[in-house]
PANU-775753 format. One record per residue: residue in three letters; y, x, z of N, C-alpha, C, O in turn. Coordinates in steps of 0.1 Angstrom, whole numbers. Layout:
<pts>
<pt resn="ALA" n_py="Y" n_px="X" n_pz="Z" ca_py="Y" ca_px="X" ca_pz="Z" c_py="Y" c_px="X" c_pz="Z" o_py="Y" o_px="X" o_pz="Z"/>
...
</pts>
This chain:
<pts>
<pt resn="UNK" n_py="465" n_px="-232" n_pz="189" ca_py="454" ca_px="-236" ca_pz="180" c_py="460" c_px="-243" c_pz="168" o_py="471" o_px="-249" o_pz="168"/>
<pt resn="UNK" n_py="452" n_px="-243" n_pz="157" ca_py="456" ca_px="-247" ca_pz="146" c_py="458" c_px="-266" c_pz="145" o_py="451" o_px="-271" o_pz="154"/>
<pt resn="UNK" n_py="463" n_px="-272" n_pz="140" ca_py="467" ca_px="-282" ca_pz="140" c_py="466" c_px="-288" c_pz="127" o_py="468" o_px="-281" o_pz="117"/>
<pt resn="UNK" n_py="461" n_px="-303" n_pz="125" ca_py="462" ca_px="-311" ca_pz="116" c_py="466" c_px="-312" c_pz="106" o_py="460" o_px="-311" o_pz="95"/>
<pt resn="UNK" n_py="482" n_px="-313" n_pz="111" ca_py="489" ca_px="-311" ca_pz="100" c_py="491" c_px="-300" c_pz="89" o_py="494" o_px="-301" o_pz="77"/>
<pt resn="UNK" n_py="488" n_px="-288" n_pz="99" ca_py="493" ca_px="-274" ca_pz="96" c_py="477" c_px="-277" c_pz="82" o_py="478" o_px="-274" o_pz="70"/>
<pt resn="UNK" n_py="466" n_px="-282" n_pz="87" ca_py="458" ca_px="-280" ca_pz="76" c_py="459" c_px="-289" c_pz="65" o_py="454" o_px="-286" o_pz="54"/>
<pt resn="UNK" n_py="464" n_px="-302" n_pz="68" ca_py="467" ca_px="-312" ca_pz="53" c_py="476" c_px="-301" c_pz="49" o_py="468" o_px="-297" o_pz="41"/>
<pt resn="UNK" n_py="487" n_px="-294" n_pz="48" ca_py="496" ca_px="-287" ca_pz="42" c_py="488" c_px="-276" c_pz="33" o_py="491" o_px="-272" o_pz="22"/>
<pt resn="UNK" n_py="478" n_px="-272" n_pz="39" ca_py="472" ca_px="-258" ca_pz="31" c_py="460" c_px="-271" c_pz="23" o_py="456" o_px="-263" o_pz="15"/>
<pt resn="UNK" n_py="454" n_px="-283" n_pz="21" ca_py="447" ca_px="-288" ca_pz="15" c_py="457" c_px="-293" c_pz="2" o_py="453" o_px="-291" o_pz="-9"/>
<pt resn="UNK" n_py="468" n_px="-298" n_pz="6" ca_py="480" ca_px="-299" ca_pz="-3" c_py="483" c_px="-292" c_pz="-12" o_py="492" o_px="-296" o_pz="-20"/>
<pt resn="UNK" n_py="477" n_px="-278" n_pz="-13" ca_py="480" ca_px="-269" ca_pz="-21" c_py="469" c_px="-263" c_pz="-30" o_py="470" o_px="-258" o_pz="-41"/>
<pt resn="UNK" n_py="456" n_px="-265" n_pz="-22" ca_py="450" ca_px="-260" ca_pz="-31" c_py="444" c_px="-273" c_pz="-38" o_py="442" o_px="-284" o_pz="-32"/>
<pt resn="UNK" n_py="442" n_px="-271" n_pz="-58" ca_py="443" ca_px="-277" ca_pz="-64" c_py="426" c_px="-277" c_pz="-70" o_py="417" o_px="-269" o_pz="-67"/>
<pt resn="UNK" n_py="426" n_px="-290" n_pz="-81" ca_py="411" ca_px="-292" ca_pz="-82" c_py="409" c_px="-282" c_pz="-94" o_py="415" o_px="-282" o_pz="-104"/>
<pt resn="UNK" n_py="399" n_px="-274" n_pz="-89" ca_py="399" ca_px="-264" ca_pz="-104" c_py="399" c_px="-268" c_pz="-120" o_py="403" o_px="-262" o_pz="-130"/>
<pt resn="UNK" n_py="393" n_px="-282" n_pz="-118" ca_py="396" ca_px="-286" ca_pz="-132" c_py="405" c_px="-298" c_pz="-136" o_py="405" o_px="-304" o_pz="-147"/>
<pt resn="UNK" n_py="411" n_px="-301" n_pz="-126" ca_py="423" ca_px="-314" ca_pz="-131" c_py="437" c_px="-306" c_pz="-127" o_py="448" o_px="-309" o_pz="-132"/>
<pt resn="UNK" n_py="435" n_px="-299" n_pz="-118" ca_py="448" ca_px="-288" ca_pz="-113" c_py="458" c_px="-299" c_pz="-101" o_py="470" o_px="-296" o_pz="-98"/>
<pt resn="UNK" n_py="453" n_px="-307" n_pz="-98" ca_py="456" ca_px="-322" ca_pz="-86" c_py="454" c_px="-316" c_pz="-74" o_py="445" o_px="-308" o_pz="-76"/>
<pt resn="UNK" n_py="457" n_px="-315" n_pz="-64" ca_py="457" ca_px="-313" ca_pz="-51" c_py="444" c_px="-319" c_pz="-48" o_py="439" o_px="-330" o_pz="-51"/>
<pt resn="UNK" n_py="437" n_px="-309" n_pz="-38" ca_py="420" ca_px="-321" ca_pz="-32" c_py="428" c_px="-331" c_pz="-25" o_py="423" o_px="-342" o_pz="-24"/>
<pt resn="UNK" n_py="440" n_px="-328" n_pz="-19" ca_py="446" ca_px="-339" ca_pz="-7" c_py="449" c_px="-350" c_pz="-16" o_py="445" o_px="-361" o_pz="-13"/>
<pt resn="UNK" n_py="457" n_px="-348" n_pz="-29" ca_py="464" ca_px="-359" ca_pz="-37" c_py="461" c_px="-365" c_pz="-45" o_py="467" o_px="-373" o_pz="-51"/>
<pt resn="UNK" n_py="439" n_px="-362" n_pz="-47" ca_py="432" ca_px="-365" ca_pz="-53" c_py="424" c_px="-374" c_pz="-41" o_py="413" o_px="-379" o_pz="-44"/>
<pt resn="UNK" n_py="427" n_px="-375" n_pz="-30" ca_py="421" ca_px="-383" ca_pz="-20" c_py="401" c_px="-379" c_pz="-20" o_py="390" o_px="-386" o_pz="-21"/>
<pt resn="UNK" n_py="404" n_px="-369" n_pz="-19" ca_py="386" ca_px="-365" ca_pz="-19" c_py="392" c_px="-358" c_pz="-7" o_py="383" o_px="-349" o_pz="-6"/>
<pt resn="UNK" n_py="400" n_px="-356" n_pz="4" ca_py="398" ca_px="-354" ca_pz="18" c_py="395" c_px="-369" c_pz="28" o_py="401" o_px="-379" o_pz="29"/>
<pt resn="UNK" n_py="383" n_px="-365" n_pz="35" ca_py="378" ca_px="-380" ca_pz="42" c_py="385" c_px="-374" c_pz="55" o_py="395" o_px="-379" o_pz="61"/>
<pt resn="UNK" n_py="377" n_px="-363" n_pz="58" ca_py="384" ca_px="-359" ca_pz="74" c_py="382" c_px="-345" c_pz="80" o_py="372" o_px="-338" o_pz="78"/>
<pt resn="UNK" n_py="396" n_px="-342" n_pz="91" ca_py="395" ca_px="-333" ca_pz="95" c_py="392" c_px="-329" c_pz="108" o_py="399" o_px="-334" o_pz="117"/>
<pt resn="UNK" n_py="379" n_px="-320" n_pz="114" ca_py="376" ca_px="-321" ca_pz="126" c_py="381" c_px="-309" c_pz="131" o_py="382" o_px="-301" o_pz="122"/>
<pt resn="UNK" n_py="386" n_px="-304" n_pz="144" ca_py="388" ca_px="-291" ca_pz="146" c_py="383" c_px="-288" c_pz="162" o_py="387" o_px="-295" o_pz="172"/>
<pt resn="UNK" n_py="375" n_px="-278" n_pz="162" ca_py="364" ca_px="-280" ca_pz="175" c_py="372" c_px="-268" c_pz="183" o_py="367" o_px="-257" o_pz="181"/>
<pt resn="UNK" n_py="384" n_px="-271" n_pz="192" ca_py="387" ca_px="-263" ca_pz="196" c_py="380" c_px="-248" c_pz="211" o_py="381" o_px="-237" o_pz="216"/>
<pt resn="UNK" n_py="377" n_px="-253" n_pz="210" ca_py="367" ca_px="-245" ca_pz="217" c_py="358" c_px="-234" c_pz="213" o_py="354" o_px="-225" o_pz="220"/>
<pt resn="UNK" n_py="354" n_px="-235" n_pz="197" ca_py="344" ca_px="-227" ca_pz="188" c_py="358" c_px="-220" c_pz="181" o_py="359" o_px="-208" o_pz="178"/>
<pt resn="UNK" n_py="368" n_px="-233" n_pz="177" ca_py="378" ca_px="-225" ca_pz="167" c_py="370" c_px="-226" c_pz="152" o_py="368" o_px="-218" o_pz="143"/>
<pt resn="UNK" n_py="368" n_px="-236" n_pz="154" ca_py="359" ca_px="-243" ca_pz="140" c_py="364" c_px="-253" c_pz="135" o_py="369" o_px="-262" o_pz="142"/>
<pt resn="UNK" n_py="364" n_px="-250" n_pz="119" ca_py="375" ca_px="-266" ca_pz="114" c_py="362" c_px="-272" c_pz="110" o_py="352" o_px="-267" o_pz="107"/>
<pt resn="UNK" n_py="366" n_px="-284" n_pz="109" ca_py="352" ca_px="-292" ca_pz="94" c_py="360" c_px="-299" c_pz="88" o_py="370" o_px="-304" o_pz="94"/>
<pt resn="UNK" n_py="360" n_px="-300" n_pz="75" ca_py="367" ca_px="-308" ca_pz="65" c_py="358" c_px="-311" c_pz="58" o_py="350" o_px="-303" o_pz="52"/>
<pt resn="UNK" n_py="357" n_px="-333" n_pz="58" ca_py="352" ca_px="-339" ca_pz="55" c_py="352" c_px="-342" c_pz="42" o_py="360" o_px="-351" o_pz="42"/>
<pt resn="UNK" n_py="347" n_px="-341" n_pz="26" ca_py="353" ca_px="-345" ca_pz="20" c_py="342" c_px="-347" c_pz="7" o_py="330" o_px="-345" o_pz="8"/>
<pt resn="UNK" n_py="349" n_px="-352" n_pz="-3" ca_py="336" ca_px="-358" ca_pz="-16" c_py="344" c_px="-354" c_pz="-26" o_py="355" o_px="-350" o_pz="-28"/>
<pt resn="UNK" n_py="331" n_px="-354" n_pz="-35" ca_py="340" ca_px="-351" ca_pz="-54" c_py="340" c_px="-365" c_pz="-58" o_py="336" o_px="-376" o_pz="-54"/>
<pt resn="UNK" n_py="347" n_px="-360" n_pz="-70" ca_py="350" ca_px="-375" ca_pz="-80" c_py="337" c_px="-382" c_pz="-84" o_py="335" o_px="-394" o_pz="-86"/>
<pt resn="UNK" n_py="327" n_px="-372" n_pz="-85" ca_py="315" ca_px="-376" ca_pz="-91" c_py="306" c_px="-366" c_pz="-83" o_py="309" o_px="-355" o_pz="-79"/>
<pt resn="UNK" n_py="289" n_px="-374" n_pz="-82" ca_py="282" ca_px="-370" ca_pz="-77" c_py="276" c_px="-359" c_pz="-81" o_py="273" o_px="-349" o_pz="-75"/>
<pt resn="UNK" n_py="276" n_px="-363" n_pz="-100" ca_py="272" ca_px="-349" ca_pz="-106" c_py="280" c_px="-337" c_pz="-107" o_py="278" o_px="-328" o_pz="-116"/>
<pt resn="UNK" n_py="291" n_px="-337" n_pz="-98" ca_py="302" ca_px="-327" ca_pz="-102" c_py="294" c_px="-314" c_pz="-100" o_py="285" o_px="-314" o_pz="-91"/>
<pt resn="UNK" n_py="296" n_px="-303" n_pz="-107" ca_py="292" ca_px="-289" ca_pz="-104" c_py="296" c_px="-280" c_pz="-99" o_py="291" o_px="-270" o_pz="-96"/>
<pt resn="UNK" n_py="313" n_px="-285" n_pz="-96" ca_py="325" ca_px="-278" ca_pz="-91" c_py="326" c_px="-277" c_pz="-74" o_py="337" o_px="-277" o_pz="-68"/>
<pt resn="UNK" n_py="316" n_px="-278" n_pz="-68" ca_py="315" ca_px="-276" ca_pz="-49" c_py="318" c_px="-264" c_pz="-48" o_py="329" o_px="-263" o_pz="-44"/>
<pt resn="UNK" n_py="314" n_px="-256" n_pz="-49" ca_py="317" ca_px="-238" ca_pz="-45" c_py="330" c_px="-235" c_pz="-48" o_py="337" o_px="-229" o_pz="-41"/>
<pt resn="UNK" n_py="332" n_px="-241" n_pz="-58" ca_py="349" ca_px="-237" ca_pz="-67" c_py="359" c_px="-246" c_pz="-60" o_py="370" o_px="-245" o_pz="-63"/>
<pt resn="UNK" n_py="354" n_px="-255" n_pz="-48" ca_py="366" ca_px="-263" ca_pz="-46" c_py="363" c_px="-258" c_pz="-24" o_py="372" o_px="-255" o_pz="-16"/>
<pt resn="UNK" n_py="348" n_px="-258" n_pz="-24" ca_py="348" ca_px="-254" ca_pz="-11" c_py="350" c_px="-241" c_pz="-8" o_py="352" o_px="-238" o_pz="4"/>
<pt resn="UNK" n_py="351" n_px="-232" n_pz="-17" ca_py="357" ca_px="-217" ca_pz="-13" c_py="369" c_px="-215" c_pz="-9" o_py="370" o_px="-209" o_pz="1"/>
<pt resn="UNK" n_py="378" n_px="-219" n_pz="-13" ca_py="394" ca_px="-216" ca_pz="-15" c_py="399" c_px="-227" c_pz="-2" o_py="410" o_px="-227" o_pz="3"/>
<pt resn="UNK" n_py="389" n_px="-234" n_pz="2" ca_py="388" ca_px="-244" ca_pz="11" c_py="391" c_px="-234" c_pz="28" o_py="398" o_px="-235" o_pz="38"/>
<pt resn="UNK" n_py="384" n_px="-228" n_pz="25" ca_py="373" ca_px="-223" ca_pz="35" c_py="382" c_px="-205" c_pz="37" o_py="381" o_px="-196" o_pz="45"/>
<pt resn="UNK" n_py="388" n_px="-206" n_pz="29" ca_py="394" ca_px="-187" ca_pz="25" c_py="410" c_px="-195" c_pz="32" o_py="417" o_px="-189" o_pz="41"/>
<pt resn="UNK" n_py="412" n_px="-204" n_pz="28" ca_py="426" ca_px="-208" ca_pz="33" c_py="428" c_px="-211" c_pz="42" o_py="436" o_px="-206" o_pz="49"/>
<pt resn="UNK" n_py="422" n_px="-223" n_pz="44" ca_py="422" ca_px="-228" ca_pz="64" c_py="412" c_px="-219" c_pz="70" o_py="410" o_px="-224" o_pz="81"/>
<pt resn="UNK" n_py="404" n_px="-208" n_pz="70" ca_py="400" ca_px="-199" ca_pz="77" c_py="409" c_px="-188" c_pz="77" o_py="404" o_px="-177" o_pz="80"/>
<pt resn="UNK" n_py="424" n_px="-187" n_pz="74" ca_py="432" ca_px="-178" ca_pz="73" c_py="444" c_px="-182" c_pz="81" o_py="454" o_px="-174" o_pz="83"/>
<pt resn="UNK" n_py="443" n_px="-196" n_pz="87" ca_py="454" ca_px="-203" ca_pz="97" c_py="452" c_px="-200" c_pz="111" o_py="442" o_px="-202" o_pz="118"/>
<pt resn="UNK" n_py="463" n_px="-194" n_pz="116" ca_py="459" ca_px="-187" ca_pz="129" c_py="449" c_px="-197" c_pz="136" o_py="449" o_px="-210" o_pz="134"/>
<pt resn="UNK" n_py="438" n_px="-189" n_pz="146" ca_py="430" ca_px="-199" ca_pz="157" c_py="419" c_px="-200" c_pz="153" o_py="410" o_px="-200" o_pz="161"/>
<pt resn="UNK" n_py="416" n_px="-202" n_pz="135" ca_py="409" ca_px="-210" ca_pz="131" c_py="396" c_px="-197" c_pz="128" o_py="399" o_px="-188" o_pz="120"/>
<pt resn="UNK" n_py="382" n_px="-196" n_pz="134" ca_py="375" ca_px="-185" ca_pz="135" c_py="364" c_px="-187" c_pz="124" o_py="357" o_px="-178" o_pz="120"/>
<pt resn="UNK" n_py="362" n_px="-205" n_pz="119" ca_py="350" ca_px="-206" ca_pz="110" c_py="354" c_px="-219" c_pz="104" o_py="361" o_px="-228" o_pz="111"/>
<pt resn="UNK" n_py="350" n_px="-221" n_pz="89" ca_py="353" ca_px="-234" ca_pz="84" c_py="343" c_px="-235" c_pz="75" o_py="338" o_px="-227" o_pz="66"/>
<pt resn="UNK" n_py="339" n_px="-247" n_pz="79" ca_py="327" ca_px="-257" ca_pz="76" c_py="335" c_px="-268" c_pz="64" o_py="346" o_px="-272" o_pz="64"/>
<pt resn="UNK" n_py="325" n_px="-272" n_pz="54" ca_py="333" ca_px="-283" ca_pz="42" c_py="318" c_px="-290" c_pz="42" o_py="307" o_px="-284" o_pz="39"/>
<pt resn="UNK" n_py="319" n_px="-302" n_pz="44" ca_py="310" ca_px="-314" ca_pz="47" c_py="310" c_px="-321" c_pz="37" o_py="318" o_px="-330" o_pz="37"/>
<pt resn="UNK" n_py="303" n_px="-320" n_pz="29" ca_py="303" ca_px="-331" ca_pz="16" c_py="294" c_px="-345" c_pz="12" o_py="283" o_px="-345" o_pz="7"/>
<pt resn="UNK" n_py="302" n_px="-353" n_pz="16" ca_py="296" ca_px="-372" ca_pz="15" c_py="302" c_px="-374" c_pz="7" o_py="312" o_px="-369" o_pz="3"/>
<pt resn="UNK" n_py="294" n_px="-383" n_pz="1" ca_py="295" ca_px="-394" ca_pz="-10" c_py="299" c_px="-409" c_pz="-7" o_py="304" o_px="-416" o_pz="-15"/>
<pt resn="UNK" n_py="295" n_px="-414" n_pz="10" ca_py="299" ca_px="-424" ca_pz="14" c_py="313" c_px="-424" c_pz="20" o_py="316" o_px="-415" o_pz="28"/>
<pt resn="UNK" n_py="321" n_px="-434" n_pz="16" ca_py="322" ca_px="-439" ca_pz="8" c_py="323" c_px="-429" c_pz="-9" o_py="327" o_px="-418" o_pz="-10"/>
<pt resn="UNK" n_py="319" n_px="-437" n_pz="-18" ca_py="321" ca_px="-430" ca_pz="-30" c_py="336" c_px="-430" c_pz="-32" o_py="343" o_px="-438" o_pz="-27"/>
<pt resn="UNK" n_py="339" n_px="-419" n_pz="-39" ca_py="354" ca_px="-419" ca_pz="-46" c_py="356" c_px="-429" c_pz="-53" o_py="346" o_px="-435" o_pz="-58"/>
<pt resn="UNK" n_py="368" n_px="-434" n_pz="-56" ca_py="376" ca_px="-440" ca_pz="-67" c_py="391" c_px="-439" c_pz="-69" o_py="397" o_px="-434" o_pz="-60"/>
<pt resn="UNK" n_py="396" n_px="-442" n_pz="-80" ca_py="408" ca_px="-436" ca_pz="-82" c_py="416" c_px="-441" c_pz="-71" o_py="425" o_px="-433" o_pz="-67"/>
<pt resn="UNK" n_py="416" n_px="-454" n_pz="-63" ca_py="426" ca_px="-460" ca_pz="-57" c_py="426" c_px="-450" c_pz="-46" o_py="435" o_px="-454" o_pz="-37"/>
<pt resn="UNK" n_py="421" n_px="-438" n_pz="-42" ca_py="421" ca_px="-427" ca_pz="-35" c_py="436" c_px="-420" c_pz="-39" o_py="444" o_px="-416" o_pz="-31"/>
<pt resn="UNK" n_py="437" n_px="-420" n_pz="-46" ca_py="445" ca_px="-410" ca_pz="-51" c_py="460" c_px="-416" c_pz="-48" o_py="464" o_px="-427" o_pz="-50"/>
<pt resn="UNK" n_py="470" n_px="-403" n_pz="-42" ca_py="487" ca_px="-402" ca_pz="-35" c_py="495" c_px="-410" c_pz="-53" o_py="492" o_px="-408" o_pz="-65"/>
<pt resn="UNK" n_py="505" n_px="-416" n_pz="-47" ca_py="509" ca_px="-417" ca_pz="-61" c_py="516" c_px="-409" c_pz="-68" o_py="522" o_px="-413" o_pz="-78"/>
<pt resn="UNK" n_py="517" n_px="-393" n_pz="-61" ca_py="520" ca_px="-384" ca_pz="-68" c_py="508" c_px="-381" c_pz="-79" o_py="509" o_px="-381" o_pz="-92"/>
<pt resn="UNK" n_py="494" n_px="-377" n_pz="-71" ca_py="483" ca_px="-375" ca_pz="-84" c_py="486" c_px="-388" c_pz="-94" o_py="490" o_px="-383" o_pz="-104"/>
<pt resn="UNK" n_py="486" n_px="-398" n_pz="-94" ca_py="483" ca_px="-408" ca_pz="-104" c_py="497" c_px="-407" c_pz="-113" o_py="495" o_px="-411" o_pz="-124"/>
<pt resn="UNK" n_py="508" n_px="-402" n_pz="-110" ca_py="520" ca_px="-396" ca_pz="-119" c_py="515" c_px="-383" c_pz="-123" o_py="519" o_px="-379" o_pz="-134"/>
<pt resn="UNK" n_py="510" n_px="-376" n_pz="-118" ca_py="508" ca_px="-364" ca_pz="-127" c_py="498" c_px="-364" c_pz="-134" o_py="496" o_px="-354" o_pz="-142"/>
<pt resn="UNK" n_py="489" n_px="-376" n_pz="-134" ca_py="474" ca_px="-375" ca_pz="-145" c_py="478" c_px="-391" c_pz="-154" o_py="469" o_px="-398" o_pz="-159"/>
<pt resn="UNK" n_py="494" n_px="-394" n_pz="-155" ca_py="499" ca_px="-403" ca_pz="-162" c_py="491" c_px="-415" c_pz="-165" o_py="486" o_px="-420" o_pz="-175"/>
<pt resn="UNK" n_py="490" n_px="-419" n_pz="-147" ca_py="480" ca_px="-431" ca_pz="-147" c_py="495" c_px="-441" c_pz="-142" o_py="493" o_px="-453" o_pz="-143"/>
<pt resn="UNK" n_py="510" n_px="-438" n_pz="-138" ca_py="515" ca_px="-451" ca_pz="-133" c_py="532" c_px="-443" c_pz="-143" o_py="542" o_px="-450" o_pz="-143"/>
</pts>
């Protein structure tokens, strides 16, 4: 069965459609559930902003990638606002590449 890590690695890659940041390195992943038994992932996670319009565009590629990791038969993307985002979310690789440090 698919593993944790194996899915922070495919979240690591796919990037925010409009900042081009990793959702992982942009700290909008809250959490990862994986229900082994269904072979169901859930990935917990929020946008920068509540009014963002960009859910489909970030939960697709979401859902197309870790539903393409062996085991993994259905994937769910759970989107909270609590806690809200803020930048101190973010790896300090994102904050070097959006020339915040």
């Amino acid at each position: 069965m698919v593993t944790k890590k194996q899915i922070e690695e495919v979240l690591k890659n796919i990037p925010d459609p409009e900042i081009g940041v990793s959702l992982w390195d942009l700290g909008l992943i809250y959490g990862i559930h994986i229900n082994k038994k269904t072979g169901t992932v859930t990935v917990r996670m929020t946008l920068t902003t509540i009014g963002c319009p960009l859910f489909s565009l970030i939960s697709g590629p979401i859902q197309q990638e870790v539903g393409a990791l062996a085991g993994v038969k259905k994937v769910d993307v759970d989107l909270t606002f609590d806690p809200p985002w803020n930048m101190e979310r973010m790896s300090d690789t994102a904050k070097k590449q959006l020339g915040f440090v």
